[in-house]
Structure formats: structure tokens, C-alpha cells
C-alpha positions, -999 to +999 in steps of 0.1 A: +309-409-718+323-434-737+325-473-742+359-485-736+365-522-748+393-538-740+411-569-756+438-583-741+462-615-759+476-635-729+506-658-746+540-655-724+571-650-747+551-640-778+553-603-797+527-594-820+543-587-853+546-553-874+519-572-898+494-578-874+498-543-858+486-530-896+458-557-899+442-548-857+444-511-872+428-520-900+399-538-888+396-511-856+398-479-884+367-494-905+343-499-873+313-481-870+305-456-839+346-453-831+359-422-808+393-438-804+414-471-808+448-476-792+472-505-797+495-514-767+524-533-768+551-537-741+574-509-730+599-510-699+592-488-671+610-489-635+585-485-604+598-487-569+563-501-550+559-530-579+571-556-607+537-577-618+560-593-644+562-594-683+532-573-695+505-593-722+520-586-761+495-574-770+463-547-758+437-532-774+412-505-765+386-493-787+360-460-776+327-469-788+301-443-787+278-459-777+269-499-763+250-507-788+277-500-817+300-520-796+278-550-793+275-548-834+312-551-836+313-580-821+291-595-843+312-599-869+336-573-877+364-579-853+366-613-863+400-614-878+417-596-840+409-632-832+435-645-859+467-626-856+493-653-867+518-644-847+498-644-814+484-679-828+475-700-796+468-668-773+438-671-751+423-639-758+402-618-730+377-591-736+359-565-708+340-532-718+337-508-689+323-469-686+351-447-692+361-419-668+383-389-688+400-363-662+418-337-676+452-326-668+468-294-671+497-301-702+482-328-724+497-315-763+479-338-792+499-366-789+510-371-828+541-401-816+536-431-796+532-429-763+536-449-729+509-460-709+508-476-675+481-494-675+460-504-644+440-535-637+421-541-600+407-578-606+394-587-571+363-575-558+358-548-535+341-553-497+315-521-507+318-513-545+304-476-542+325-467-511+358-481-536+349-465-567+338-431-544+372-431-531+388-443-559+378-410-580+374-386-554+410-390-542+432-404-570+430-388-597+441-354-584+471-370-569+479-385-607+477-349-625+503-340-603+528-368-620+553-351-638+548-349-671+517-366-671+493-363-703+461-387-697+442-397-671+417-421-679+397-445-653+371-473-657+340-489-643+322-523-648+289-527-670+268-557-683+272-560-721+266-582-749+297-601-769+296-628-794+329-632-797+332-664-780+365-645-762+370-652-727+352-625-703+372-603-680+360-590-653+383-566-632+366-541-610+383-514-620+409-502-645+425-475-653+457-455-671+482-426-668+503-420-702+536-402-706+552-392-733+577-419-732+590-452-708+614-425-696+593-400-688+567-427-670+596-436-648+609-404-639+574-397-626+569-432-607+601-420-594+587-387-578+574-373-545+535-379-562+545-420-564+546-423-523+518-397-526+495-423-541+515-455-523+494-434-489+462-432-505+460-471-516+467-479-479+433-458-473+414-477-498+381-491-490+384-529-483+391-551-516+399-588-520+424-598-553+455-587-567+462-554-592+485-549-626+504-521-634+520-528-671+541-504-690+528-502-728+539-485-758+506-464-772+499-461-808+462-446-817+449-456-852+416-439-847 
């Protein structure tokens, strides 16, 4: 199981440039201890339960091996994600969580950029285990039935190290569905399965605090 760090660049209005996208992939592809790094970037998506607004400019996710080669990173080497001109001014927010892989039954090698909707439950649940039990008991088989669906990823809080200086996240939960493209996202938050899971949230356990759903455009650089 891996690590999954994520960094997310809050600045409304902004776009990270095509210069900074080659200089996060650069620093992400010489890290130690690295099963995957994605960069997200916003991607328009229609869903018929929710809007939460312009997504952030700019995401990253990095799959460390293991905690302690994330907590090295840190140290040091992602540095210069913290100095992107063109997101200059962002308040920057970082979170590492345990990350949940569940396979679906058409997922090719993805080899062009994909769409992700990604997920974020910032509140605080009433009973943490009886969420997260429900949470990945029942949702994730009602996701691999999207159409079209490739990935299905969730995630779970841990305590970890960071001397960043970044601000710390702490959502209780995250998690992401990818499709090949915004198009293909929508058609499938457009199906039968999207009222499918609309049921199941009104089961959830109790939970205080809001969720995000964000289209993003996916590119992986490692």
C-alpha cells in the first residue's frame, strides 16, 4: 500500500503555466522511493447532484513507497513546488493519506491525459470506523460500474512528518474516479450508477463538514 501525498495550490483565477508543469515534473521524476506522480489541472465536467465551484489550478499527488521516503522529500527536495512563478502568492496545502487501489474491469495503460474527479470529505465523521467501513464496503462497487470508468482510488488519514512549512490539510477522506476524458466523466455522472451512489451517500454513517468533487485533467510523469 502506498503513500499518497497530496499538494494542492489554492489561488482563485490563476493557471499554472506550461513551464511550471515541466519544472513540478521535474522535481517529482528525480525523488527517491516514487511509484507514481500525477499533475492535475482543471477540466470541465457536468454533474447533476453538484457544482463546488472553480476547482484549485493546480494538484499534485505523488505515490511514495513508503513514509519514510516521503518525509525525506520534504526535507529538501520539493522545495522549488513551493516556487512556481506563476502560482506566486498561492497558499499551498499538503495531506498524505493511505491509499486504497480497487480494480476495475477495463482499465488500458493510460498513455494520454486523463480526467479525474477528484474527491475531498473535509468534516469529520460522528464514528470514523463505521464511515470509512461503509465508505469501502459499499462505494466502490457502485463506482466500477460508471461507464467507462478506469481508476478507482480511495484514501485514509495518517500522522506524518513535513517540513515544508505548507499548510496541513486534513480531510477525512479522499478519493478519485478517472475517465478517459471530461466527456466521458460526464456521460457517466450522467448514468443510472450517479443516482446509484446519490442513494448510498444518504445511508452514510453520520458526518459533520462539506465535500469536493473537482474535474481535473491527469497527466502522470512518474
Amino acid at each position: 500500500m502506498t503513500i499518497s501525498w497530496f499538494v494542492t495550490f489554492h489561488l482563485p483565477g490563476s493557471r499554472v503555466s506550461d513551464a511550471d508543469m515541466r519544472h513540478a515534473a521535474e522535481i517529482l521524476t528525480a525523488l527517491a522511493g516514487v511509484a507514481e506522480a500525477l499533475l492535475f489541472t482543471p477540466a470541465g465536467a457536468h454533474d447533476p447532484y453538484l457544482d463546488d465551484g472553480a476547482p484549485p489550478p493546480f494538484v499534485i499527488q505523488v505515490k511514495f513507497t513508503t513514509i519514510e521516503a516521503l518525509e525525506t522529500a520534504t526535507r529538501g527536495a520539493v522545495a522549488g513546488l513551493g516556487a512556481l512563478p506563476s502560482l506566486a502568492g498561492a497558499e499551498i496545502g499538503e495531506q498524505a493519506m493511505l491509499t486504497r487501489v480497487f480494480p476495475v474491469s477495463d482499465a488500458p495503460v493510460a498513455d494520454t491525459p486523463r480526467c479525474t474527479y477528484l474527491v475531498a470529505y473535509e468534516g469529520e465523521a460522528e464514528d470514523m470506523n463505521a464511515w470509512l467501513s461503509h465508505y469501502i464496503l459499499h462505494h466502490p462497487p457502485i463506482m466500477a460500474r460508471f461507464p467507462g470508468i478506469r481508476e478507482i482510488e480511495i484514501y485514509s488519514r495518517l500522522d506524518w512528518c513535513s517540513a515544508t512549512g505548507w499548510r496541513r490539510e486534513n480531510a477525512m477522506q479522499r478519493n478519485k474516479v478517472v475517465f478517459d476524458s471530461p466527456e466521458a466523466l460526464t456521460a457517466a455522472l450522467n448514468s443510472p450508477v450517479r443516482h446509484e451512489m446519490r442513494e448510498d451517500f444518504a445511508r452514510f454513517p453520520p458526518f459533520t463538514g462539506g465535500n469536493t468533487h473537482f474535474p481535473m485533467w491527469t497527466v502522470r510523469v512518474v
